[in-house]
C-alpha positions in Angstrom: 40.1 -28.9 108.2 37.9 -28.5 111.1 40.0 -29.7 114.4 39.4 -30.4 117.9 39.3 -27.3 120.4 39.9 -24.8 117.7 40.5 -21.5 119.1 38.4 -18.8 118.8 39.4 -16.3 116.5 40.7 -13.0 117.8 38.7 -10.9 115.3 35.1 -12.1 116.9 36.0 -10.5 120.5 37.5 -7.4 118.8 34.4 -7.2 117.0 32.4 -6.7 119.8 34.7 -5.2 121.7 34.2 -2.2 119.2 30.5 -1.9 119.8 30.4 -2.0 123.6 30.5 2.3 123.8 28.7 3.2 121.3 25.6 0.5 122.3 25.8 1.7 125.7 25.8 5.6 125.2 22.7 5.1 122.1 21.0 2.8 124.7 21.7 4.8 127.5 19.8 7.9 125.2 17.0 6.3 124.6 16.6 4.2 128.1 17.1 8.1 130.2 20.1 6.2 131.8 23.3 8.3 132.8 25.9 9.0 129.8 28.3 11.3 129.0 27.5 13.9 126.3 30.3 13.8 124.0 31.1 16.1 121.2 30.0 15.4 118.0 33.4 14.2 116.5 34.1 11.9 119.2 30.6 10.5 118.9 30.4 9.7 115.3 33.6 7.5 115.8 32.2 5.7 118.7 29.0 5.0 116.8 31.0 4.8 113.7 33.0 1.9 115.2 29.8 0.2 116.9 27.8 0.3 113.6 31.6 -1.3 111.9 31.4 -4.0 114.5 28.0 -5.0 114.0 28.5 -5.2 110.5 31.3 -7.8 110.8 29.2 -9.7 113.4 26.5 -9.8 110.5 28.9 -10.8 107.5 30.5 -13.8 109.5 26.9 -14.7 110.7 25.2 -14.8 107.6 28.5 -16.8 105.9 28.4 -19.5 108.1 24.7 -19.8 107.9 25.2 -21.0 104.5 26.4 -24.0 106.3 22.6 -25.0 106.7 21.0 -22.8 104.1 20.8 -23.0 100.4 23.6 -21.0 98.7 21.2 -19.0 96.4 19.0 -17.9 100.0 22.5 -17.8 101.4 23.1 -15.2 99.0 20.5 -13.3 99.1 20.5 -13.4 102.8 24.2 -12.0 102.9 23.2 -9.3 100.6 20.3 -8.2 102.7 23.1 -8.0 105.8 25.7 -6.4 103.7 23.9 -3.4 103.4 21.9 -3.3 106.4 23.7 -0.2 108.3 23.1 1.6 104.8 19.4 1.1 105.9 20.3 1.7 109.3 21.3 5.4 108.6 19.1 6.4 105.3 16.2 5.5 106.9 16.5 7.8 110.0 16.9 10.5 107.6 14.2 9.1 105.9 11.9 8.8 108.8 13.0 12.2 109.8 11.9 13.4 106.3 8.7 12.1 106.9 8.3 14.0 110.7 9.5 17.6 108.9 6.3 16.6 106.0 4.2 15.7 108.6 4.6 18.9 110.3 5.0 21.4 107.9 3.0 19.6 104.7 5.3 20.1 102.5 9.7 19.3 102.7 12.2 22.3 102.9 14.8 22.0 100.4 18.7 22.3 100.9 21.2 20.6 101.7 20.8 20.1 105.5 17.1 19.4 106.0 16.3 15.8 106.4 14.4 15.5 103.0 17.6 16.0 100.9 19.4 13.6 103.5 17.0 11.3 102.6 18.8 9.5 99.7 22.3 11.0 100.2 23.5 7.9 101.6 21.6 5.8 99.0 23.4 7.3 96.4 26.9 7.4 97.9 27.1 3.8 98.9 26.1 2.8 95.7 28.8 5.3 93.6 31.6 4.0 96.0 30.6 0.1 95.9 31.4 0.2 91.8 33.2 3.2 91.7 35.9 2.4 94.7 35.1 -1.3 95.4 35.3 -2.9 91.9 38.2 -1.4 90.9 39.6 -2.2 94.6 38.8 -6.0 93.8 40.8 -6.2 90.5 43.8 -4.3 92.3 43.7 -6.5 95.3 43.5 -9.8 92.8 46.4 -8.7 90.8 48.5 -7.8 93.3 47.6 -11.4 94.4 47.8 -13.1 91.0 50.9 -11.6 90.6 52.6 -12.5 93.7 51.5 -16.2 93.3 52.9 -16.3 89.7 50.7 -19.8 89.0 48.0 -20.7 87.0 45.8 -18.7 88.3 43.8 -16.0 86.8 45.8 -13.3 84.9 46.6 -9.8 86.8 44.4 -7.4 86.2 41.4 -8.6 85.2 38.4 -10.4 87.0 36.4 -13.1 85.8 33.4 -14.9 86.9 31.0 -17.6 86.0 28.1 -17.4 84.2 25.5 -17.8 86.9 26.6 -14.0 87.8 24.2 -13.4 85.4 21.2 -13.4 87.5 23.0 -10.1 89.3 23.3 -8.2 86.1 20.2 -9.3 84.6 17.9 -7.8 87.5 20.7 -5.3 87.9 19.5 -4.4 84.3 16.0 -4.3 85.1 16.2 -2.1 88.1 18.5 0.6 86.4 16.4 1.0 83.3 13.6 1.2 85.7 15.5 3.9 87.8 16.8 6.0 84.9 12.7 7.4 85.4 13.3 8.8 88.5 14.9 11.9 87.8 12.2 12.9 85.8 9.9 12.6 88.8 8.9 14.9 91.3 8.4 12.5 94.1 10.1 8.8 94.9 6.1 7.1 95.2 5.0 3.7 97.0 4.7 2.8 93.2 8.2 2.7 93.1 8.9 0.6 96.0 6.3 -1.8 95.0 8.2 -2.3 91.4 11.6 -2.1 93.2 10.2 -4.4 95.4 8.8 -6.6 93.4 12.2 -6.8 91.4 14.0 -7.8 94.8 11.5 -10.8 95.4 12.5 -12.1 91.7 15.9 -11.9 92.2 15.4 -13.5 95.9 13.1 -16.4 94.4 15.5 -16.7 91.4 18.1 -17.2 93.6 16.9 -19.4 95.9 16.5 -22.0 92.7 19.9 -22.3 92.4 21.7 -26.0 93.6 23.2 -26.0 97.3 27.1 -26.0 97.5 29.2 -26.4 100.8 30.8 -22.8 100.9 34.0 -21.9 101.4 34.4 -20.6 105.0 37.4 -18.4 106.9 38.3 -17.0 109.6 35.4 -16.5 112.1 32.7 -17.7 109.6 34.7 -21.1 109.5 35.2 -21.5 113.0 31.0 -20.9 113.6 30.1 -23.3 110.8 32.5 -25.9 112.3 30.6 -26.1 115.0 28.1 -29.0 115.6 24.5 -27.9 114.4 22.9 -27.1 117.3 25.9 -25.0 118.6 26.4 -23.3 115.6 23.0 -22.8 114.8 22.9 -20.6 118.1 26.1 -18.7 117.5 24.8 -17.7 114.4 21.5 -16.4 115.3 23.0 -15.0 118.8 25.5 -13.1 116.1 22.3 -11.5 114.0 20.5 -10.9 117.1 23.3 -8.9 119.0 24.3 -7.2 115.9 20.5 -6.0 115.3 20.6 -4.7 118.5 23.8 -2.9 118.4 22.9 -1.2 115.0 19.2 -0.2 116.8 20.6 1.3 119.1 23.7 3.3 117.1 22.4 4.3 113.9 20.4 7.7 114.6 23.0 8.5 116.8 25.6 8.0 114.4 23.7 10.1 111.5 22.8 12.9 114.1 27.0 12.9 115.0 27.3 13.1 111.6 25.5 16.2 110.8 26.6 17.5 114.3 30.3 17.0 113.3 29.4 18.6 109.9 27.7 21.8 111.5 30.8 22.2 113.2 33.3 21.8 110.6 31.4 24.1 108.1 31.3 21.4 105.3 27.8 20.5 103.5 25.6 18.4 105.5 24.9 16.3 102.2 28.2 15.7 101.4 29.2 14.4 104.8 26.2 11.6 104.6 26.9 11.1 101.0 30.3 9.9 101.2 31.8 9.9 105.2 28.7 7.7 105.7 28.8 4.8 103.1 32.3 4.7 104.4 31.5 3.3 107.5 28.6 1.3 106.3 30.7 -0.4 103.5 33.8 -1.0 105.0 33.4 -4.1 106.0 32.0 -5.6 103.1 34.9 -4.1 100.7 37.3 -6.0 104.0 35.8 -9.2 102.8 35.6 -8.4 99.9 39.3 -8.1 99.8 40.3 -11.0 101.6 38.8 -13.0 98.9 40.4 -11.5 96.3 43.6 -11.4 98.3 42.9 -16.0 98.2 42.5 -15.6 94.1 39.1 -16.0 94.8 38.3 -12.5 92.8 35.3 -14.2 91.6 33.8 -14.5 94.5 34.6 -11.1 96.2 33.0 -9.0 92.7 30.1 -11.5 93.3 29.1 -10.4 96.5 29.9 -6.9 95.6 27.5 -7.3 92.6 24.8 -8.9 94.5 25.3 -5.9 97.1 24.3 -3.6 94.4 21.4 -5.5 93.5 20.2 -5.0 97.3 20.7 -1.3 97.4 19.5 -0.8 93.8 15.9 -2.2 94.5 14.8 -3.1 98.1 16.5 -0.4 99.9 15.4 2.2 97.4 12.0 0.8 97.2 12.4 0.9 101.4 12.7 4.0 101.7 9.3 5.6 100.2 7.7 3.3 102.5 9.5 4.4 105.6 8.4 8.1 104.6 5.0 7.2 103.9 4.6 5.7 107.7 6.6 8.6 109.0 4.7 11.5 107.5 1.1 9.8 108.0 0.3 9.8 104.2 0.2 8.0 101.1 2.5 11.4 99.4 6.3 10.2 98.0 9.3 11.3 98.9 9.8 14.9 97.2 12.4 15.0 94.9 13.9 18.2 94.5 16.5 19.3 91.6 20.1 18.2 93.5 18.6 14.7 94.5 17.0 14.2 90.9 20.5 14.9 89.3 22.2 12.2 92.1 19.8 9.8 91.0 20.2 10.4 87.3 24.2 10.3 88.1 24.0 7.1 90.2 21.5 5.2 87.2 23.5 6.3 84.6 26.9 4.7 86.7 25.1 1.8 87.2 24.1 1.0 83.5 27.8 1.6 82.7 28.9 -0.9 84.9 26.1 -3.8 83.7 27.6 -3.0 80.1 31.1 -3.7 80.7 30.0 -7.1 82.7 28.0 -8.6 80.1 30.8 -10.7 78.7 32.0 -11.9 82.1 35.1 -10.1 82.7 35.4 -7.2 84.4 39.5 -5.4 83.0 42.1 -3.2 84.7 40.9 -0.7 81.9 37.6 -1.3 82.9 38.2 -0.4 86.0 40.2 2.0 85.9 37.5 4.1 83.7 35.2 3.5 86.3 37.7 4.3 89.3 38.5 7.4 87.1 35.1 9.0 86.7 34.1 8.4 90.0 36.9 10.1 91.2 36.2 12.9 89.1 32.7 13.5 91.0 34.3 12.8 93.8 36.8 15.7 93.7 34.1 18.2 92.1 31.4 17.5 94.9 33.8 18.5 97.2 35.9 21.3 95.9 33.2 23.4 93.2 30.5 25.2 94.1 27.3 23.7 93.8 26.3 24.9 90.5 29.4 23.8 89.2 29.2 20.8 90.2 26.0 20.5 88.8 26.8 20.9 85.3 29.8 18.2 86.0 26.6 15.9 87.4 25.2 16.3 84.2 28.2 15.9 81.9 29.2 12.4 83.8 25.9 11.5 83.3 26.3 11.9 79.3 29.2 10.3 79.4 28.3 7.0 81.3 25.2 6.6 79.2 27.2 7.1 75.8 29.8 4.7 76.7 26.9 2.3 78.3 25.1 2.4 75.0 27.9 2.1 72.6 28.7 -1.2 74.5 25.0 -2.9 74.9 25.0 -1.8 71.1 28.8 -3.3 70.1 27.8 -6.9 72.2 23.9 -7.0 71.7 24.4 -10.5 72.0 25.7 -10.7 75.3 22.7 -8.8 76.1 20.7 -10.7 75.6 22.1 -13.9 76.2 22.9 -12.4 79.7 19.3 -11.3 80.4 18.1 -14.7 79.3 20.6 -16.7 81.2 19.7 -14.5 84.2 15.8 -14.7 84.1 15.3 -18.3 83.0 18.5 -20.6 81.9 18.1 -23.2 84.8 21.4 -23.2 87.2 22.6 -26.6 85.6 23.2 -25.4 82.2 24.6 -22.5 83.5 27.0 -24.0 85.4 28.5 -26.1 82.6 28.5 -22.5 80.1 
């Protein structure tokens, strides 16, 4: 496949090409150097588009490093980079949380103050990665299963192989852990020690699993073609430069953000919350599609799924750690009652959608139920008053837990033939299931 002289793929310069403003004017910032000041609108596209870039640069990096990686650390790897600007931009706000403590001893609620922002875009990237992106997957393959009218998978559903149950069995173990947290006051470096710790299992678990030459395109391809030493340095050239370009873009993209927000009159939450993850997911939900556009569907929800893992345990655990070096003390994150109810609304989603994996398949009714709640939220975040949309919080809540419940209880034995396959069924046997 590989040939001599390939050309370089246009997407790579265009990638960069994205990030050269918005490196320049967050360097610039923080260097003293001369820079336009730019209103707020204008600069959360510039950094929006830098922090876009980088993440492509990091997705085709950490694909063809697979090349010379095992695919279960290759996996783990590319979930770590898939969600790195989510890190990026909570954990300014997080860090920022951790300055207003410090100061004040204690963290003003409401919706603006960086202590509420903390785990906006937490919770939003993780509601739009099942509620937008799964569905997104099965409508993408079916379109393409459709059009290729072989024997391929049929249209509108989504299945997988059994060795996804490593995802859903620490996805299992994290969300039952998490449905605590709203009955907390604080988000504690206990928590990020078991969310951690959860992580490491699934990272260690992972990495047990047999190597396999992946399946490259586009710009990944035309890196891991490369001879080793070459495309050894392309690749860690790619994760350094991206690095840099997110370092020096992401508080100015979040402080654009809010700007933008200020100016427009809409709630500061909400604008982190959703218009944030956007960015940050976009170009995982790109791949994402472009699998599932190839009928590889299984692969695409994969990496989704192993995306939510990520957010679901280190970057939640992450983020009580930043605050804890930020505000000088050994104090959580205060929870107060909005963030409690978007934790308890982003748990409850998230035990929902382990349920309705357990037996391998993820359905266009599936998904559509879980496209069709979200976008119920969705609509009442932005269109009732807060109080309102409080009680619907609480009502989607019910309603994700019932239906999660009434399926662990209708397939017990997928349960817990899932968790066991997940925590200990070695990757051979699973492989041949």
């Amino acid at each position: 496949m590989n040939q001599d002289g390939p050309k370089r793929p246009v997407q790579l310069p265009l990638a960069v090409a994205a990030t050269v403003a918005g490196t320049y004017l967050g360097a610039a910032d923080y260097l003293g150097l001369p820079h336009p000041e730019l209103p707020a609108a204008i600069a959360v596209l510039i950094f929006g588009a830098a922090i876009i870039g980088a993440a492509f640069l990091l997705s085709w990096a950490a694909e063809a490093a697979q090349v010379d990686i095992s695919a279960g650390l290759a996996i783990a790897l590319l979930a770590i980079v898939a969600v790195l600007p989510e890190y990026a931009v909570d954990l300014v706000f997080t860090y920022q949380a951790g300055q207003v403590f410090a100061e004040q001893g204690h963290c003003v609620t409401g919706g603006g103050n960086p202590c509420s922002l903390a785990l906006a875009n937490m919770t939003g990237a993780n509601r739009i990665l099942v509620g937008f992106g799964w569905p997104l997957v099965v409508l993408v393959a079916s379109i393409a299963a459709a059009r290729a009218r072989s024997q391929n998978p049929r249209p509108g559903r989504v299945e997988f192989k059994p060795a996804v149950s490593v995802e859903l069995a620490f996805l299992g173990v994290a969300t039952v852990y998490s449905l605590t947290l709203p009955l907390r006051s604080s988000l504690t470096l206990i928590d990020a020690v078991v969310f951690v710790a959860i992580f490491a299992l699934y990272a260690w678990r992972l990495a047990q699993a047999p190597t396999d030459k992946p399946e490259l395109i586009g710009v990944a391809q035309w890196v891991g073609g490369k001879p080793k030493k070459s495309r050894r340095s392309y690749v860690i050239g790619m994760f350094a430069t991206a690095g840099v370009i997110i370092l020096a873009s992401a508080e100015h993209f979040a402080e654009s953000l809010v700007g933008t927000g200020e100016q427009l009159g809409v709630d500061k939450f909400l604008l982190v919350q959703w218009v944030a993850p956007l960015a940050s997911e976009s170009p995982e939900l790109i791949v994402a599609c472009l699998y599932a556009a190839r009928l590889k569907a299984s692969q695409s929800l994969a990496t989704l799924l192993s995306s939510k893992v990520n957010q679901w345990t280190l970057l939640v655990g992450t983020i009580p750690i930043v605050f804890a070096l930020s505000a000088g003390t050994f104090s959580g994150l205060p929870l107060d009652g909005h963030q409690r109810l978007e934790l308890l609304l982003t748990a409850a989603q998230s035990l929902f959608a382990v349920s309705i994996l357990l037996d391998h398949v993820l359905t266009g009714a599936a998904a559509g139920v879980l496209f069709g709640l979200f976008g119920i939220q969705f609509a009442a975040s932005i269109v009732l008053p807060p109080e309102a949309n409080q009680w619907v919080t609480i009502v989607l809540s019910g309603v994700y837990i019932v239906l999660a419940l009434l399926r662990l209880t209708l397939r017990y034995r997928h349960t817990g033939r899932t968790f066991k396959d997940g925590i200990a069924t070695p990757f051979e046997k699973l492989g041949k299931v």
